[in-house]
C-alpha positions in Angstrom: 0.0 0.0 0.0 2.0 3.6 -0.7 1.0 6.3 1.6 0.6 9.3 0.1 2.2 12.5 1.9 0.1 15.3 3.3 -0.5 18.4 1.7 1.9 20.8 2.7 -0.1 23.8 4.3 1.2 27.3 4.5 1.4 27.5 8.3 4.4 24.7 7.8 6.3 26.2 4.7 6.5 29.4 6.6 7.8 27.4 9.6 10.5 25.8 7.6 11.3 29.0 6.2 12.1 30.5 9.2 13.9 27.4 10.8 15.9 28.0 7.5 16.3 31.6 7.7 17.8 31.3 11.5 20.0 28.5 10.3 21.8 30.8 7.7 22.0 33.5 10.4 23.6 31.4 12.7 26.1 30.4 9.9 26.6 33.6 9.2 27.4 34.8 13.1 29.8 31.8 13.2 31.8 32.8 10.2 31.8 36.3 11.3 33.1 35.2 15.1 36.7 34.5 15.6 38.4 33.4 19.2 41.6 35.2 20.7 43.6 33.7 24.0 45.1 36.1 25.8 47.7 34.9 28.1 47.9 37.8 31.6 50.5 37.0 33.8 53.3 38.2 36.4 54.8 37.5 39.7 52.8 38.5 42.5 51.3 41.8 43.4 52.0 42.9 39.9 47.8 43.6 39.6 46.7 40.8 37.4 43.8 40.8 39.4 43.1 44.4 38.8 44.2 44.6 35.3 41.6 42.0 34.3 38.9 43.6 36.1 39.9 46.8 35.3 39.7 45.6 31.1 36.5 43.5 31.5 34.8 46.9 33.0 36.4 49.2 30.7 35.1 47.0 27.6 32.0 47.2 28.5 32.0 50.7 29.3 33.9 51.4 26.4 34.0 55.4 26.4 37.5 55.8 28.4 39.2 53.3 25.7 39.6 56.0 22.8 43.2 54.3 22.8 41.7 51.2 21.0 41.3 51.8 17.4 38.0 50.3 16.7 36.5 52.2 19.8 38.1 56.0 18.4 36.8 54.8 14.6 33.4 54.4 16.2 33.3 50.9 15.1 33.0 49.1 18.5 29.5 48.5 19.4 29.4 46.1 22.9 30.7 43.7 24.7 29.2 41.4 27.3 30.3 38.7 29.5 29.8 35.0 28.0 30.0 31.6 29.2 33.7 30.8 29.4 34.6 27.4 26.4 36.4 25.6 28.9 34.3 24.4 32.0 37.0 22.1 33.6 38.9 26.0 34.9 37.3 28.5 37.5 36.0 31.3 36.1 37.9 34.3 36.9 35.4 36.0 39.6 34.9 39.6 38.2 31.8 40.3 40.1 33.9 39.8 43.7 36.9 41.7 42.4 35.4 44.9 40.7 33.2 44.5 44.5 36.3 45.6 46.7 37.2 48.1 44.0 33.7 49.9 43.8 33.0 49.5 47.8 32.2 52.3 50.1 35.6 51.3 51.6 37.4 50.5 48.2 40.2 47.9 49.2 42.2 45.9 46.6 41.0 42.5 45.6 42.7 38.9 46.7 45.8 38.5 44.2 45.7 35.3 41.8 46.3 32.0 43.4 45.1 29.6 40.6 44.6 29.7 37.2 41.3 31.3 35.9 39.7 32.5 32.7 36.9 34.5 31.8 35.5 35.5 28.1 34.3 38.6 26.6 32.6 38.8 23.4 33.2 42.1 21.6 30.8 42.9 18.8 31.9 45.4 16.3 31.8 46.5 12.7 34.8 45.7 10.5 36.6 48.3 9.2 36.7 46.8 5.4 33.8 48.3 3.7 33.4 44.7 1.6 32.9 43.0 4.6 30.3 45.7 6.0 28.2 44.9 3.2 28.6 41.1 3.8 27.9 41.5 7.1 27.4 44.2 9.1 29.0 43.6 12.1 31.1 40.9 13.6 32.5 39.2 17.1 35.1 38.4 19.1 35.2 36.0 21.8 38.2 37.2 23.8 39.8 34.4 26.2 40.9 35.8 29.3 43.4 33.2 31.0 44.8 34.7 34.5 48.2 32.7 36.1 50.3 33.2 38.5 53.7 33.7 36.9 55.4 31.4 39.6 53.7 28.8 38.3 55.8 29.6 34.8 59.2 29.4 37.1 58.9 26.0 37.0 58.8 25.7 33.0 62.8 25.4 33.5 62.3 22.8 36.1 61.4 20.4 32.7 64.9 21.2 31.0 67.3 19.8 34.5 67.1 16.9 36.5 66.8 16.7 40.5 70.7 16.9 40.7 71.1 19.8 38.2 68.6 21.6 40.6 69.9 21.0 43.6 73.2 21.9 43.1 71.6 25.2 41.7 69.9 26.3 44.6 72.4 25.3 47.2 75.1 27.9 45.1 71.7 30.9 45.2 71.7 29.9 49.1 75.6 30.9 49.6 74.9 34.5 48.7 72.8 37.4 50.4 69.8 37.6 51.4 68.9 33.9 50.8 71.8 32.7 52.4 70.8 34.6 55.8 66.4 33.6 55.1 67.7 29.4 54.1 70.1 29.3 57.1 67.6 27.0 59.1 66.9 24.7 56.2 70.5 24.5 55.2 72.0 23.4 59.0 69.0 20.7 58.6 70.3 19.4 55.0 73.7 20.0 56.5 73.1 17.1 59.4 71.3 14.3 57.8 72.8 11.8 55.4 71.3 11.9 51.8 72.1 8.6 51.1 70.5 7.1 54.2 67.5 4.7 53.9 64.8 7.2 53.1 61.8 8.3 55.5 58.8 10.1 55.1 59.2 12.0 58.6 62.7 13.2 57.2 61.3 14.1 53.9 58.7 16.3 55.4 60.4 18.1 57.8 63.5 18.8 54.7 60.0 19.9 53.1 58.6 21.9 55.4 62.2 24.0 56.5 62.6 24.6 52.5 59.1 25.8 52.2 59.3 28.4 54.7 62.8 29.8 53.3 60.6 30.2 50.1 57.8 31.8 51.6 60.2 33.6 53.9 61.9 35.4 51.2 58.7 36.0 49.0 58.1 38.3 51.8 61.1 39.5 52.5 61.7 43.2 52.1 64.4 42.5 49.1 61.4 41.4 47.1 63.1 37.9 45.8 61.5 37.0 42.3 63.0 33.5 41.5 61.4 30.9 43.5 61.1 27.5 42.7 59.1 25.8 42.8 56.7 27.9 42.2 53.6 25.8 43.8 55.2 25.6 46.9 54.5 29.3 47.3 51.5 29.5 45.6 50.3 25.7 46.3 46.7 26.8 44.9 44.5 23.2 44.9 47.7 21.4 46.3 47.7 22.9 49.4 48.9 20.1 51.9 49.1 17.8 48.5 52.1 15.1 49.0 53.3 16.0 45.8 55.0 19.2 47.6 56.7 17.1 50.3 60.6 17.5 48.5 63.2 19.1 48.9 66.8 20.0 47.4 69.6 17.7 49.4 73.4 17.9 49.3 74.3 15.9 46.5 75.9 12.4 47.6 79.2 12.3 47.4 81.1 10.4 44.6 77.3 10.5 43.0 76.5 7.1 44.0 73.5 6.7 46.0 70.7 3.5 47.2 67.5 2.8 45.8 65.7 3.2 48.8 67.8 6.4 49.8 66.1 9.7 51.1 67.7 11.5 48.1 66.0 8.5 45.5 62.7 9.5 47.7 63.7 13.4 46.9 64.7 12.5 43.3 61.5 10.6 42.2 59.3 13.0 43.9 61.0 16.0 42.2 60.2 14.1 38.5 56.8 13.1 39.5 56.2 16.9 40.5 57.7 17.8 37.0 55.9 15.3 34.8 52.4 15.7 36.8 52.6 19.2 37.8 54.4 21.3 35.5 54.1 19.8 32.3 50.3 19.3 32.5 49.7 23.6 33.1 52.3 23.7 30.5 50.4 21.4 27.9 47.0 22.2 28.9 46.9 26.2 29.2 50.6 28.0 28.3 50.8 25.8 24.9 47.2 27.5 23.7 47.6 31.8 24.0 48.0 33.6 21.2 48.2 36.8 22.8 50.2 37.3 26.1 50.4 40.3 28.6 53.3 40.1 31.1 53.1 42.4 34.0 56.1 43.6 35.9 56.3 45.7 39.2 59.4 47.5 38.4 59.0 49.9 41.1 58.7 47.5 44.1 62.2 46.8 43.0 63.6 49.6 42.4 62.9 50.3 45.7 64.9 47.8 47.5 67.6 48.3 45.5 69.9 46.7 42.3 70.1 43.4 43.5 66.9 43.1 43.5 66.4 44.3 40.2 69.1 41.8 39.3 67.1 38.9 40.9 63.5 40.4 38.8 65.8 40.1 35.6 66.9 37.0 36.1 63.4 35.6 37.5 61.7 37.3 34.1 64.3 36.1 31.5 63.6 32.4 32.9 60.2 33.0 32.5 60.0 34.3 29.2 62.4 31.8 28.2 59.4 29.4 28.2 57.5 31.1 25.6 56.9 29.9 22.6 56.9 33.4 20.2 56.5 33.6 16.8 53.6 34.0 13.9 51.5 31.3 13.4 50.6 29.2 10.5 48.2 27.1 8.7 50.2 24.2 10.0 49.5 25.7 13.5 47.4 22.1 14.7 50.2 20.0 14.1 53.0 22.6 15.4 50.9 23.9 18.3 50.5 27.4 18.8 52.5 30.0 18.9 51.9 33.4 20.7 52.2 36.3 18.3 52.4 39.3 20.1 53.5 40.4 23.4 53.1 43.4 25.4 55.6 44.1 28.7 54.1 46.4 31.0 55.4 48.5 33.8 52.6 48.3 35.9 51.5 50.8 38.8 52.7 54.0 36.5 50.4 55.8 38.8 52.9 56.1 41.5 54.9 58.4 39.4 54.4 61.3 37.5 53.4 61.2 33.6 56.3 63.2 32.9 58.8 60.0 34.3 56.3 57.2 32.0 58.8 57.1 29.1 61.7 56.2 31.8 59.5 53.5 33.0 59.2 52.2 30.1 62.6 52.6 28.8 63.3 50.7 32.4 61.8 47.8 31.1 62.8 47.6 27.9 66.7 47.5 28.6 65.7 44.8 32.0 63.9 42.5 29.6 66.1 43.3 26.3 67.6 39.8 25.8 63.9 38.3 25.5 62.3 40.6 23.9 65.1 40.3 21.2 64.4 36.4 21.1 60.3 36.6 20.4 61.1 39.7 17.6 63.3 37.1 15.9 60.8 34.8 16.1 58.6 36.5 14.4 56.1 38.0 17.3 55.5 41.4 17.7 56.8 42.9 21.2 55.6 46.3 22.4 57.1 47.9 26.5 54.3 50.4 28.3 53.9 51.8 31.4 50.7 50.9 32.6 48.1 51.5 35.4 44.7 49.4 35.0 43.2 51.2 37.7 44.8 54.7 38.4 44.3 55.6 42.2 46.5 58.8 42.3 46.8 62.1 40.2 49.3 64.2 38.7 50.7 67.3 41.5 53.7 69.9 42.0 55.2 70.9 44.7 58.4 73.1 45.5 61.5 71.9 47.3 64.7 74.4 47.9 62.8 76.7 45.1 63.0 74.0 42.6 59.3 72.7 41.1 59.1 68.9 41.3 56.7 66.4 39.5 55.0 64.2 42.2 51.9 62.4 42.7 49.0 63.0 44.9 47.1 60.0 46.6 45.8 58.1 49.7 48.2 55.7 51.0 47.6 52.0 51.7 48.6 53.1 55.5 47.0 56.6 55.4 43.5 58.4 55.7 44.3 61.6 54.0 45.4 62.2 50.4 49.5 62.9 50.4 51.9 64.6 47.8 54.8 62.5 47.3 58.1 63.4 45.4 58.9 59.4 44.1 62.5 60.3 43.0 63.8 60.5 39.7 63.6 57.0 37.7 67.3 56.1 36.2 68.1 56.1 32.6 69.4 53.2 32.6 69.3 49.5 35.2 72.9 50.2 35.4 72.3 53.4 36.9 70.3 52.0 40.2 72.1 52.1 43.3 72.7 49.3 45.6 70.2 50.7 48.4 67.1 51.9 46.4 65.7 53.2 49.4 68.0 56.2 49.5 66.9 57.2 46.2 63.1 56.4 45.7 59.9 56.0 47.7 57.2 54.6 45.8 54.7 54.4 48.2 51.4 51.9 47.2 48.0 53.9 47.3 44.0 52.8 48.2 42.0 52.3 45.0 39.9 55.8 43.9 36.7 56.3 45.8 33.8 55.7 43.3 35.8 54.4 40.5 33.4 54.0 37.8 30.6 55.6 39.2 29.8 58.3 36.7 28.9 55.3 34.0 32.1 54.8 32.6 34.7 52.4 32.7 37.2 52.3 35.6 40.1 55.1 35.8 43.2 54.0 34.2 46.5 54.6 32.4 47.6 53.5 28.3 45.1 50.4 29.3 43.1 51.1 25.7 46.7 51.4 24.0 48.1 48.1 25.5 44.9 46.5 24.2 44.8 48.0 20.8 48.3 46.4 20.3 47.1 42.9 21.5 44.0 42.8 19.8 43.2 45.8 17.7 44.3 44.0 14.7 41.5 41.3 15.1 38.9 44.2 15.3 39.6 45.7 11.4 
């Protein structure tokens, strides 16, 4: 028996119609929408924190980033907060952190402990006139993925073995200040036998002692950068985790050691933290930016003095060294990705005057020369700013022995009452910083604006719109 079809009837024609007409537009919008990662990282207190809350607020309040191209043009039409691709990572928490900033009591939010990521969509209209008539506007789904930069301090860890390491930071631990902040750990390493049967006791006390030199000199006024590892001072989810329970050891002597030995314990422990730890963040988040912000508190140690800036340089070159820079290609799925531009920023510009910026920024430039040489030749494109994300100070004069100085004007973190404050004068050069930065500058840290962002727009800041039109404004022609 054949069954004949139904007439069709209007009602359903006009129905498919549409289902077919929503299909093509939601073709359309995913041809028109392209994906950026954008890498934001630095060690701590450099205001990662801030600086992504500070850009998520200002995109969507777009009128104080006439810096970005497609926002001066006229061509940027919203952005809004979307649900982030990759569920398996916290969401960065935007509404808690631009919170503390806009409180009646604005305070500075928690710093990153974990890596995070959030996503913005940007709708605009292209600048090519043919593809305004294609289509008249397009999106971008910008990636924001926030991580502590200790956690990239252990990138180097994958190139040495446990030996290599040890004998590393034993010769850091014979000079100032670490030698005086490791003193406890080192008589403990000094008295026990490394080639002794191993014990878990033993390995968690060696553990514990090393841990609290790190954490110790974290905090230490001389502001030490390179720390490894890096999750031992910024455990994140591994807090308590056995994984952390090693420890450098004095190498055995004649480099013969047991099986079941306390530096075999050390040794496997030390590979297992590499291979389970390390190379995992390395594969599953650093391999996949393509753009990459790297924030630097120049000031804090430029304050203490040039061996700290000598410790920042050598913690930042190490970093970097893990990059992968360059311009990608079609064969980019096979090769893996490679990030193709960078910006370093001088963060916390705020705390001295415009007129000292270009210094700032000159500052960086020669600290971070070698590479920022290596990613040009690579093919990415490397920009240096002074930056603030969220300005919390203004521009002031005042006169000392008849002479006009440039200062800033500000509340202090420790203070009540707004304070003019002559920073000193930046150096020309790193070579130019004297051993005791104290004598020379004061760059004091400031409470966040009252009522940032209350009259509508977009949180108060400094060359924020220009760092951004650099890392993305290309993708918004």
């Amino acid at each position: 028996m054949i069954k004949v079809a139904p007439p069709l009837r209007l009602k359903d024609l006009s129905g498919q119609i549409v289902r077919m007409a929503e299909d093509a537009v939601t073709l359309a919008e995913g041809v028109f929408e392209t994906t950026v990662r954008l890498g934001v990282t630095g060690l701590s207190k450099a205001g990662k924190t801030v600086f992504i809350t500070s850009l998520v607020h200002n995109l969507m309040r777009p009128e104080r980033m006439q810096g970005l191209a497609a926002v001066a043009e006229g061509r940027f039409e919203a952005a809004l907060l979307r649900p982030q691709p990759d569920p398996e990572v916290p969401r960065f928490d935007y509404e808690t952190h631009l919170a503390a900033l806009q409180s009646p009591e604005p305070r500075w939010p928690e710093s990153t402990r974990r890596t995070s990521q959030l996503r913005v969509s940007i709708r605009y209209r292209p600048a090519s006139f043919l593809r305004r008539q294609i289509r008249g506007s397009a999106t971008l789904n910008l990636d924001i993925v926030d991580y502590p930069g200790e956690w990239l301090l252990d990138l180097p860890l994958l190139q040495i073995d446990y030996g290599e390491w040890c004998r590393r930071v034993l010769a850091e631990c014979d000079q100032p200040p670490r030698q005086t902040l490791a003193a406890e750990w080192r008589r403990h390493i000094d008295s026990i036998d490394p080639v002794a049967p191993s014990d878990e006791g033993a390995a968690q006390q060696c553990a514990q002692l090393y841990t609290g030199f790190l954490r110790a000199a974290r905090a230490h006024p001389a502001g030490l950068s390179r720390l490894q590892p890096g999750r031992f001072v910024l455990p994140g989810d591994l807090e308590g985790s056995p994984a952390l329970t090693f420890s450098p050891l004095k190498p055995p002597p004649n480099g013969r050691w047991r099986r079941d030995s306390l530096w075999s314990l050390m040794e496997s422990r030390y590979d297992a933290y590499k291979e389970r730890i390390v190379r995992p963040f390395f594969r599953d988040h650093f391999t996949k930016l393509d753009r990459q912000i790297v924030l630097v508190d120049v000031l804090r140690a430029l304050n203490v003095g040039a061996d700290s800036v000598g410790d920042l340089r050598l913690a930042m070159g190490e970093l970097l060294a893990c990059f992968r820079p360059g311009r990608n290609s079609w064969l980019w799925p096979i090769l893996g990705r490679r990030i193709e531009r960078v910006v370093f920023a001088a963060t916390k510009a705020d705390h001295v005057p415009v007129s000292q910026h270009d210094r700032l920024a000159g500052l960086i430039g020669s600290l971070l020369f070698d590479p920022m040489n290596r990613a040009t030749f690579q093919g990415a494109r490397v920009e240096t700013m002074a930056l603030a994300a969220l300005r919390a100070t203004r521009d002031a004069q005042a006169k000392r022995k008849g002479v006009m100085l440039d200062c800033v004007e500000g509340i202090p973190t420790d203070g009540d009452a707004p304070k003019v404050v002559f920073p000193g004068d930046l150096p020309d050069r790193p070579g130019d910083i004297a051993a005791d930065g104290a004598a020379a500058y004061r760059f004091l840290s400031f409470r966040p604006p009252q009522e940032a962002g209350a009259d509508g727009r977009g949180l108060p800041h400094i060359r924020l719109d220009r760092a951004m039109d650099f890392l993305i404004g290309d993708l918004l022609t």
